[in-house]
C-alpha positions as CSV (number, residue, x, y, z in Angstrom):
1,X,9.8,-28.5,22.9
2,X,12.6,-30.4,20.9
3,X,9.5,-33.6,20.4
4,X,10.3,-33.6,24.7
5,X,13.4,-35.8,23.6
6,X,15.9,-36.2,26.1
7,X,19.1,-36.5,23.8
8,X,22.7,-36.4,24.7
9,X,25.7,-35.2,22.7
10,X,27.8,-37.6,22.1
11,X,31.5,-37.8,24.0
12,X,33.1,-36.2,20.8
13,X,31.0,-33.9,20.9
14,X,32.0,-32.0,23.8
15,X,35.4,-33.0,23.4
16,X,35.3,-30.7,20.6
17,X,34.4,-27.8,22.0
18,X,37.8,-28.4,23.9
19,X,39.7,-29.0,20.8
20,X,38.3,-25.8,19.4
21,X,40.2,-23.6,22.3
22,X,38.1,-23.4,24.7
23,X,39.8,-24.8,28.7
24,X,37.8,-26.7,30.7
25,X,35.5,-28.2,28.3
26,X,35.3,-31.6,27.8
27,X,32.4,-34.6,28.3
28,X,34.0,-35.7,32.0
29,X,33.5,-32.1,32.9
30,X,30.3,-31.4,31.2
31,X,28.8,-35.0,32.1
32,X,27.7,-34.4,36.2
33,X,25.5,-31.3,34.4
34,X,23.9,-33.4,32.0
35,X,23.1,-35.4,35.6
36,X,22.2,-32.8,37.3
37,X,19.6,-31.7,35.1
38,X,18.1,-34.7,35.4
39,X,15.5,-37.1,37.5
40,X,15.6,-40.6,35.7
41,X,12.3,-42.4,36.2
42,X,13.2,-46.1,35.8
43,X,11.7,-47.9,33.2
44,X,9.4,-51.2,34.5
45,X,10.0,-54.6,33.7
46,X,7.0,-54.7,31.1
47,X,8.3,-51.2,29.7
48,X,11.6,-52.6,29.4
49,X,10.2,-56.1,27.6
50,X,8.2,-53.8,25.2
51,X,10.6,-51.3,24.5
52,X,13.9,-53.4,24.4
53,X,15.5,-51.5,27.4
54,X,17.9,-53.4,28.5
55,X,20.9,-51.0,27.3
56,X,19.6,-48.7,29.6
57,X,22.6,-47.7,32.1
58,X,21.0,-45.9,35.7
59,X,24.9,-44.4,35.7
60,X,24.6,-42.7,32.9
61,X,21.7,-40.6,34.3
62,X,20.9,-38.4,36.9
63,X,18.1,-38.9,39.6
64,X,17.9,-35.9,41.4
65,X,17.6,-32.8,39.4
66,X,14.7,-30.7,38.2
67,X,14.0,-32.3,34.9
68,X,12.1,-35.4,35.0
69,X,12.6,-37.9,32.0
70,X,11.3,-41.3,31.8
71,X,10.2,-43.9,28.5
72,X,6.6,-43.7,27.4
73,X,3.9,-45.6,29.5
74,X,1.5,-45.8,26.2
75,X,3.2,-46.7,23.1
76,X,1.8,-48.0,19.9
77,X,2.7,-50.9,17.8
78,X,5.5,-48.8,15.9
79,X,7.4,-48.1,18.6
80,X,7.3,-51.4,19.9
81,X,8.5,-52.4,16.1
82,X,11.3,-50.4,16.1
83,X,14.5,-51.3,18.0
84,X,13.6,-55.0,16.7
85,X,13.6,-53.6,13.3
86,X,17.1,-51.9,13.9
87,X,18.4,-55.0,15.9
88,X,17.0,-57.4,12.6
89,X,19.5,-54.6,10.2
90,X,22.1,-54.9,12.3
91,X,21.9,-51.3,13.6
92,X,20.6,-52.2,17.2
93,X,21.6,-50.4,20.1
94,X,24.8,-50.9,21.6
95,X,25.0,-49.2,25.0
96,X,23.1,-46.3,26.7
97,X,22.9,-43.5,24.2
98,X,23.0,-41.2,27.3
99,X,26.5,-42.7,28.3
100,X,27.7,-40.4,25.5
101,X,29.2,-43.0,22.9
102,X,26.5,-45.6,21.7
103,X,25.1,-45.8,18.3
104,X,22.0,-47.5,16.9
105,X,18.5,-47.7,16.7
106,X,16.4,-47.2,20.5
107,X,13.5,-45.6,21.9
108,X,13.6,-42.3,23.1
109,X,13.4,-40.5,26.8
110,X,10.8,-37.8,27.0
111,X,10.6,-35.5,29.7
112,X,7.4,-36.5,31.2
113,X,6.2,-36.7,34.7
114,X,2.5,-37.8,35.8
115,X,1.5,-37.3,32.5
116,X,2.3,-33.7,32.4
117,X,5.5,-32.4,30.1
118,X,8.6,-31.3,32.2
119,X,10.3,-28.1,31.9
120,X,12.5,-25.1,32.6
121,X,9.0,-23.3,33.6
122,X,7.4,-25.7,36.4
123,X,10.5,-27.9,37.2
124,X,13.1,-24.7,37.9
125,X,11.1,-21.8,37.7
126,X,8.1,-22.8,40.0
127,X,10.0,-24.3,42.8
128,X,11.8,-20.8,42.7
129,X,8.7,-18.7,42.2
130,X,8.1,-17.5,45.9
131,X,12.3,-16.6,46.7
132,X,12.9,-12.9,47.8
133,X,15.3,-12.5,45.4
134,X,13.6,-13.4,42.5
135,X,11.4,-11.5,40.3
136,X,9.6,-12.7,37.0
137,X,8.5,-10.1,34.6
138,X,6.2,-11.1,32.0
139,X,4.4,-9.4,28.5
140,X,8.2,-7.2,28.5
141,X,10.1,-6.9,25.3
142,X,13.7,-6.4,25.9
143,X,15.5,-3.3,24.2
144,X,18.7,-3.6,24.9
145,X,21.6,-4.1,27.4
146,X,22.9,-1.2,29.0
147,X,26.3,-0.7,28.4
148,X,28.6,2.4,29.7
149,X,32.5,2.4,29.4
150,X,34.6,2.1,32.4
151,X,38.3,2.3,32.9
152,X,38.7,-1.6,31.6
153,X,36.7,-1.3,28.3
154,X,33.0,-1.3,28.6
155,X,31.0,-2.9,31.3
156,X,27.2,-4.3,31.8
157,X,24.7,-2.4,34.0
158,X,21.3,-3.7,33.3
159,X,18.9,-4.2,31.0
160,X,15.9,-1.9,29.5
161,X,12.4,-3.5,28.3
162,X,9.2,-2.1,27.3
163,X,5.7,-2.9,28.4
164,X,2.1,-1.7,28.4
165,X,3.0,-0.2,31.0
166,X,5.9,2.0,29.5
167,X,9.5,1.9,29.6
168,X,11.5,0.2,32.0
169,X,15.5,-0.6,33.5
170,X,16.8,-3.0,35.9
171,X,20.3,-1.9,37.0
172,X,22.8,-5.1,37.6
173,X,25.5,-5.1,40.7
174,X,27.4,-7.8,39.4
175,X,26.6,-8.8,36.2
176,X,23.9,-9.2,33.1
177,X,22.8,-13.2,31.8
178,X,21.8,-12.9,28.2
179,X,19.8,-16.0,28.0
180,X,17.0,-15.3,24.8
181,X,18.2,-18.0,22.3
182,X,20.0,-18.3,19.1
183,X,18.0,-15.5,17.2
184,X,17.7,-12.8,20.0
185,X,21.1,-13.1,22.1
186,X,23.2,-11.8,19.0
187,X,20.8,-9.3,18.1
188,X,20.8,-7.6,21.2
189,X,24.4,-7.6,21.5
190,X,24.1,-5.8,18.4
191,X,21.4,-3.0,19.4
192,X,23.3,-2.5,22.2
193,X,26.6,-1.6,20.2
194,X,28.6,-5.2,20.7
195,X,28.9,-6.5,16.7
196,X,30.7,-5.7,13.5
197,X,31.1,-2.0,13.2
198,X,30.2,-1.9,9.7
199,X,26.6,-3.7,10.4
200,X,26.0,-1.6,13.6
201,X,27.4,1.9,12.0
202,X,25.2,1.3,8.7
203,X,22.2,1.0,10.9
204,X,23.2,3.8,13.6
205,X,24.1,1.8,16.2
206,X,26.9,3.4,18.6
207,X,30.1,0.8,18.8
208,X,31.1,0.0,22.0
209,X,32.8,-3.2,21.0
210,X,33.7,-3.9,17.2
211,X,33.5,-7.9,17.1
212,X,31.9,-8.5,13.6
213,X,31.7,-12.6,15.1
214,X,28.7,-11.4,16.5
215,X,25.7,-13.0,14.8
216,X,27.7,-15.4,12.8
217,X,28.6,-19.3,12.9
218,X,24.5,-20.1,12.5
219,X,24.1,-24.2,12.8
220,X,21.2,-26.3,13.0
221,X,19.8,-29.5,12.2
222,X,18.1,-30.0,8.8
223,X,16.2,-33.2,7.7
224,X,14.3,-35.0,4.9
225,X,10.9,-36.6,5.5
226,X,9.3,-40.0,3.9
227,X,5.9,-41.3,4.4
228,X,4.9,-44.6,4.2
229,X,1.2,-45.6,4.4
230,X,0.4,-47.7,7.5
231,X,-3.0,-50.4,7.6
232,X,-6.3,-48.9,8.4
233,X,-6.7,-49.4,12.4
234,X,-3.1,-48.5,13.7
235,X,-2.8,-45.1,15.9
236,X,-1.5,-42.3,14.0
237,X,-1.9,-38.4,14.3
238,X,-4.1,-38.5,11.6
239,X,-6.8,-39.5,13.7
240,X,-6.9,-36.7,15.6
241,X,-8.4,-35.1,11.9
242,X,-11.7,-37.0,13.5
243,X,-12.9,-34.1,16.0
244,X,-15.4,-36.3,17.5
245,X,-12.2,-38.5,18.5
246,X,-10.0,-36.1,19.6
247,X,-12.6,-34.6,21.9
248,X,-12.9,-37.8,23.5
249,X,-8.8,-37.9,23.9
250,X,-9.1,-34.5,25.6
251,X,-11.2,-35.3,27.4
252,X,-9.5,-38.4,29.2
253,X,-6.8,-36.2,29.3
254,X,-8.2,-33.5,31.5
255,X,-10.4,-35.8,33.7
256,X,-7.7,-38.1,34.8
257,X,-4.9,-37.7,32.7
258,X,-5.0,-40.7,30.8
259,X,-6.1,-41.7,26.5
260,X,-3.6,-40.8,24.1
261,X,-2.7,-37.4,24.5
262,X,-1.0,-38.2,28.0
263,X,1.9,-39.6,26.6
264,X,3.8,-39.4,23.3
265,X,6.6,-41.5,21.4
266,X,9.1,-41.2,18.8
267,X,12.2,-43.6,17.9
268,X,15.2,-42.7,17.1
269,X,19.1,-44.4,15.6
270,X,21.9,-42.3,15.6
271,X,24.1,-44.4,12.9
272,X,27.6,-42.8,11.2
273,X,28.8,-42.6,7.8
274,X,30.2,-45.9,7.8
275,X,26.8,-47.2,8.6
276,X,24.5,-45.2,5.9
277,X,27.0,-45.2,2.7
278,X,30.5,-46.7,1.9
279,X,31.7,-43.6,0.0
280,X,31.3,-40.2,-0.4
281,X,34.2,-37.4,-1.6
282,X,35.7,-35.5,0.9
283,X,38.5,-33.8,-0.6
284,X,36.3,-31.6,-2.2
285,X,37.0,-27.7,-1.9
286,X,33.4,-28.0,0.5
287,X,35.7,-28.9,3.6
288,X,38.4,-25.2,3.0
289,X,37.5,-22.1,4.4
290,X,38.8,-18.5,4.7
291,X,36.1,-17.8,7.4
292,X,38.0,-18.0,11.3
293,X,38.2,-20.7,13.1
294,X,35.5,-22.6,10.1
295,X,38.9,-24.9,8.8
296,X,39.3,-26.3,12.4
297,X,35.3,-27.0,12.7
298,X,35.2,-28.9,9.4
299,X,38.8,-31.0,9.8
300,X,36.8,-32.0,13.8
301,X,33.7,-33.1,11.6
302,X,35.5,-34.8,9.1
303,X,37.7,-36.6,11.1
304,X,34.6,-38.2,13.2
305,X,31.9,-38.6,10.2
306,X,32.7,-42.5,10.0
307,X,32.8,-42.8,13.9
308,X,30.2,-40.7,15.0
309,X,27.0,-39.8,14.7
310,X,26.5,-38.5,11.2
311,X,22.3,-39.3,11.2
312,X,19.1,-39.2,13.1
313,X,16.7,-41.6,11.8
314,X,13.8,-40.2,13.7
315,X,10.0,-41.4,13.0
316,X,7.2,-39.6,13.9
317,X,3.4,-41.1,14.0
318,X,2.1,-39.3,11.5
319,X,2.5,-37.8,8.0
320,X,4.8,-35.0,7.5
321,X,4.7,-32.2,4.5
322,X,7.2,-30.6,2.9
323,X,5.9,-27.1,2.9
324,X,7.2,-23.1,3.3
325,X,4.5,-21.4,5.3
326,X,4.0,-19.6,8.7
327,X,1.0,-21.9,8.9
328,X,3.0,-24.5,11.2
329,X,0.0,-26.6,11.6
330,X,0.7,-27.8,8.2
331,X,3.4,-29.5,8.7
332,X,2.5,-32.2,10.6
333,X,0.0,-33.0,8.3
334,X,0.2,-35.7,5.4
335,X,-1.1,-33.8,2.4
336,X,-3.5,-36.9,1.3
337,X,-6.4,-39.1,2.8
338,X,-4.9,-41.8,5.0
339,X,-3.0,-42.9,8.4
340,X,0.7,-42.4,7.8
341,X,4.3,-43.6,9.7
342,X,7.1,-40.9,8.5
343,X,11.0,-41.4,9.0
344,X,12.7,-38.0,8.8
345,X,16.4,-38.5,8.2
346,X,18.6,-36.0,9.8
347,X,21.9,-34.6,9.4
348,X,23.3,-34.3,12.7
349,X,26.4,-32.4,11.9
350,X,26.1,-29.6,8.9
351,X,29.0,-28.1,7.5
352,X,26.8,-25.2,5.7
353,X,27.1,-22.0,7.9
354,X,24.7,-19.2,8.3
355,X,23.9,-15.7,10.4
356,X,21.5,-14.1,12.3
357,X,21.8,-10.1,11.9
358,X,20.0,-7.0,13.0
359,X,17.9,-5.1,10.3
360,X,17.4,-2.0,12.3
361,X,18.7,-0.5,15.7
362,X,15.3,-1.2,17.3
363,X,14.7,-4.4,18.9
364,X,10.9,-4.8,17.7
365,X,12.2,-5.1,14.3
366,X,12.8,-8.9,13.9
367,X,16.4,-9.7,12.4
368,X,17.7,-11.1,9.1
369,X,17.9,-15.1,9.8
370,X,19.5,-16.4,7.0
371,X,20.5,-20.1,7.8
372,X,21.8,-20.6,4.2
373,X,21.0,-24.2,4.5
374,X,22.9,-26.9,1.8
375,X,25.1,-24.0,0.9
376,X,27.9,-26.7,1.6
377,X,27.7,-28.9,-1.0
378,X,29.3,-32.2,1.3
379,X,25.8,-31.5,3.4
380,X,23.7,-32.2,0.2
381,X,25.7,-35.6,-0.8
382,X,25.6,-36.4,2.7
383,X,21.5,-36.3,3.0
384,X,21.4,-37.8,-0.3
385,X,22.9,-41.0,1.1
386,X,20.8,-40.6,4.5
387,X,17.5,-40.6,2.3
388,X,18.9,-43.3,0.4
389,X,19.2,-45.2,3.3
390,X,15.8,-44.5,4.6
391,X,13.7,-46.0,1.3
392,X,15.7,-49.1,1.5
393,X,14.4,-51.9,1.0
394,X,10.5,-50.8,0.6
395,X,10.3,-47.4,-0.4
396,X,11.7,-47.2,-4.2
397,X,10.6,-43.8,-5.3
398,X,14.2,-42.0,-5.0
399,X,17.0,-42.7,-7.4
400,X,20.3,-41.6,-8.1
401,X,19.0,-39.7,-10.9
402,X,16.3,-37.7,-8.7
403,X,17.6,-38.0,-5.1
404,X,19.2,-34.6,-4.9
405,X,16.0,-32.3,-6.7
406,X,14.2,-34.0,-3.8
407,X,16.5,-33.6,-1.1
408,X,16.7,-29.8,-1.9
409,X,12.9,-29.3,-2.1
410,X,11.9,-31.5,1.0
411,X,14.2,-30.3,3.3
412,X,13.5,-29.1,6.7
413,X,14.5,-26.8,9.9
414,X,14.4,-29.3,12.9
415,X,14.5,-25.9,14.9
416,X,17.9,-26.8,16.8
417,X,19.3,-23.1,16.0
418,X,23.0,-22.7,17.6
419,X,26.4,-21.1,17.0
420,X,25.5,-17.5,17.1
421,X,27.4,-16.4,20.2
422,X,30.0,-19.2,19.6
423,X,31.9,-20.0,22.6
424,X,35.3,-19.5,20.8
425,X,38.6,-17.9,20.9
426,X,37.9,-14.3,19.4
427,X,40.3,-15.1,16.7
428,X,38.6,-18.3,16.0
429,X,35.4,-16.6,15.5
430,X,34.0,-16.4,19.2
431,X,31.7,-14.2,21.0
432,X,32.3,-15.5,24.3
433,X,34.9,-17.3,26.5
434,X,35.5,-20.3,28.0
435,X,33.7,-19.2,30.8
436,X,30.7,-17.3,28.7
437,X,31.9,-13.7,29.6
438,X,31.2,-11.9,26.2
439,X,34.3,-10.6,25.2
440,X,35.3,-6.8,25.5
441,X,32.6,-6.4,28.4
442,X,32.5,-6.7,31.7
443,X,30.1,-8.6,33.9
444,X,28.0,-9.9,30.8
445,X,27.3,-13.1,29.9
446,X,25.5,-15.3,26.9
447,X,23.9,-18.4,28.4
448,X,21.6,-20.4,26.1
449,X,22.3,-22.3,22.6
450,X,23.6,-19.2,20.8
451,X,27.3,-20.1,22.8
452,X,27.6,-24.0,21.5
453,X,30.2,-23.7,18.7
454,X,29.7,-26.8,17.1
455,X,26.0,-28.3,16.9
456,X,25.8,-31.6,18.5
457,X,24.2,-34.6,17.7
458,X,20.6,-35.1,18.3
459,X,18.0,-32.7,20.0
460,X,20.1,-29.9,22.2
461,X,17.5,-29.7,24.9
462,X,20.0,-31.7,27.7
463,X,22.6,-29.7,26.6
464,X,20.8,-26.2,27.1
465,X,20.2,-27.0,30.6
466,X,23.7,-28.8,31.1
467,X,25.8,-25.4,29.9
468,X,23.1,-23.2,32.0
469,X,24.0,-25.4,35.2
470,X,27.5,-25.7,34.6
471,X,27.1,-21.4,33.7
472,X,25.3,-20.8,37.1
473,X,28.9,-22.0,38.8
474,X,30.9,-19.7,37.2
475,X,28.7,-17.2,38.3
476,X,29.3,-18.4,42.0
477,X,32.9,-18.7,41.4
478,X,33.2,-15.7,40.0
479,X,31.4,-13.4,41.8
């Protein structure tokens, strides 16, 4: 998931949310649950040599949560290479990029432990597994949230799902957690008759609550990929094309947890606008809006593109494709004979907008994603001048002439969907309050990505867990 990066948003980031209208939120209150979340494994002394971790900052992390995350303990020649390479541009590292304000070039955190990837499933769920209180049901598609009206408005009861089994309900004393993502969350608000009464009407939906922000505010991260060729000998993916190899690698793997496939690496810089390109136009009519609450998002971004993160330089060991299938093995594959090193360059906050909508009131039928990516046209000068950065100085293929017919035929989802349940004032476009109670119903609540209202910088893994551990005490405090 996410590469297993362990990313942070930056201070500004969070602050943001604040600005937007929403109490509470801010980096010093969200920082103890990105800490929480987490169980630092201290990098050794040759780790540190290697990997030029010396920035790292123990205060900036946490050591006792569920979520361990630690640097790699195998690492190739590349990502050795790296943070020299950034320090030798002048784009080195300043700072812990955990501590929520430094820039620059560094290795990542992954969220490995003895070998063995670390996550929501055996890190929270397992410990959990054998509590009275708890039960996991598994191969269940959700339906939809019951809903009844009440004397305040409308109020959560439970939830229905389907299985092999049949048809199923789970009734709720206190309240309903919608936790299924960025794509499912606002559709089944929408089955369940919370969305814009002329979507949910046109496909017989019963409204309980018109709120026609449902669904809308779609972000993510989108980024463009170049490949250099690397000398015959260094490690790449590509050599896992060799099955006689990569049987060997699993098996190392399974017998002892050791070879190549118990670890993994990827480098990243997060560098701003200042750092990438001297000008670009921003008085275009790309930064207005009519849309709610949209004119306040784009005047946060714009104020913060020189100062903050505006890119990810991100490389990946291995050859990347431009491509449009539901093959997704493709992707990570080069597209011609050779060992490859690719640098995706990725635009960490996108003004283009899209929405994720229901297509029919039945739950099995998958929604209408339509990210409509670039559709701002500042996003397309602004990874024009990230992939402009990127071939400089040994990569001369793009122009000025060509730079943009490339950019909009290599781009790429980085799969960081958010926004669709925006944590918001209604007004402004929101789904949910401050504290993640969806408005118009009682004793429901929208925990996962779909509440972020502005996409951060980097991977939004930490963040996912920090929001769910800061949600699960306003469930306490509010019960």
């Amino acid at each position: 998931m996410n590469f297993m990066f362990w990313t942070h948003p930056s201070r500004r980031d969070v602050d943001n949310w604040g600005a937007l209208g929403n109490a509470g939120w801010s980096w010093d209150a969200l920082a103890p649950y990105l800490r929480k979340s987490e169980a630092f494994l201290a990098p050794s002394a040759q780790q540190t040599s290697d990997l030029r971790l010396g920035y790292v900052d123990p205060g900036a992390h946490g050591t006792s949560g569920p979520i361990a995350n630690g640097f790699p303990k195998l690492y190739s020649p590349f990502l050795q290479a790296w943070p020299r390479t950034m320090e030798k541009l002048g784009l080195g590292v300043k700072g812990d990029p955990r501590d929520g304000e430094a820039l620059g070039g560094y290795v990542n955190l992954l969220n490995i432990a003895d070998a063995t990837r670390s996550y929501a499933a055996n890190a929270y769920l397992g410990p959990a597994r054998q509590r009275t209180n708890l039960k996991v049901v598994t191969g269940a598609h959700v339906t939809r949230i019951l809903l009844k009206k009440s004397k305040n408005g409308v109020r959560a009861t439970g939830v229905s799902w389907t299985q092999e089994t049949g048809k199923h309900e789970a009734t709720a004393s206190k309240e309903v957690v919608l936790a299924a993502g960025s794509v499912a969350s606002p559709q089944l608000l929408e089955v369940s008759g919370v969305g814009g009464r002329k979507l949910l009407k046109q496909h017989g939906v019963d409204v309980l609550v018109d709120n026609p922000n449902v669904g809308e505010n779609l972000q993510d991260h989108v980024y463009v990929p170049l490949g250099f060729a690397v000398k015959p000998g260094l490690p790449t993916n590509e050599d896992y094309a060799n099955a006689t190899y990569f049987q060997e690698q699993l098996s190392l793997y399974l017998q002892n947890k050791t070879g190549r496939l118990s670890s993994a690496g990827a480098s990243s810089a997060l560098l701003s606008l200042k750092q990438i390109a001297s000008t670009l136009d921003f008085a275009s009519p790309s930064l207005k809006s009519n849309v709610p609450g949209l004119a306040d998002q784009y005047r946060l971004i714009l104020r913060d593109l020189k100062s903050e993160a505006v890119a990810q330089e991100l490389t990946i060991e291995g050859g990347i494709s431009p491509q449009f299938s539901s093959d997704t093995t493709k992707l990570f594959s080069a597209g011609s004979p050779g060992n490859f090193l690719s640098i995706l360059g990725v635009l960490e906050h996108p003004l283009s907008r899209g929405s994720v909508h229901i297509q029919s009131a039945d739950a099995a039928v998958h929604p209408q994603i339509d990210p409509r990516y670039l559709s701002n046209p500042l996003d397309v000068q602004l990874l024009k001048a990230i992939a402009l950065h990127l071939q400089t100085p040994g990569y001369r293929a793009l122009t000025a002439d060509n730079v943009e017919s490339w950019v909009r035929a290599a781009v790429q989802s980085e799969y960081h969907p958010c926004g669709t349940c925006a944590m918001l004032p209604k007004s402004a476009g929101g789904v949910v309050d401050e504290r993640l109670r969806v408005y118009g119903v009682e004793g429901l609540r929208v925990v996962d990505a779909s509440v972020f209202p502005l996409i951060p910088r980097a991977n939004i893994q930490s963040l996912v867990y920090a929001v769910a551990e800061r949600a699960a005490d306003f469930i306490k405090q509010d019960a």
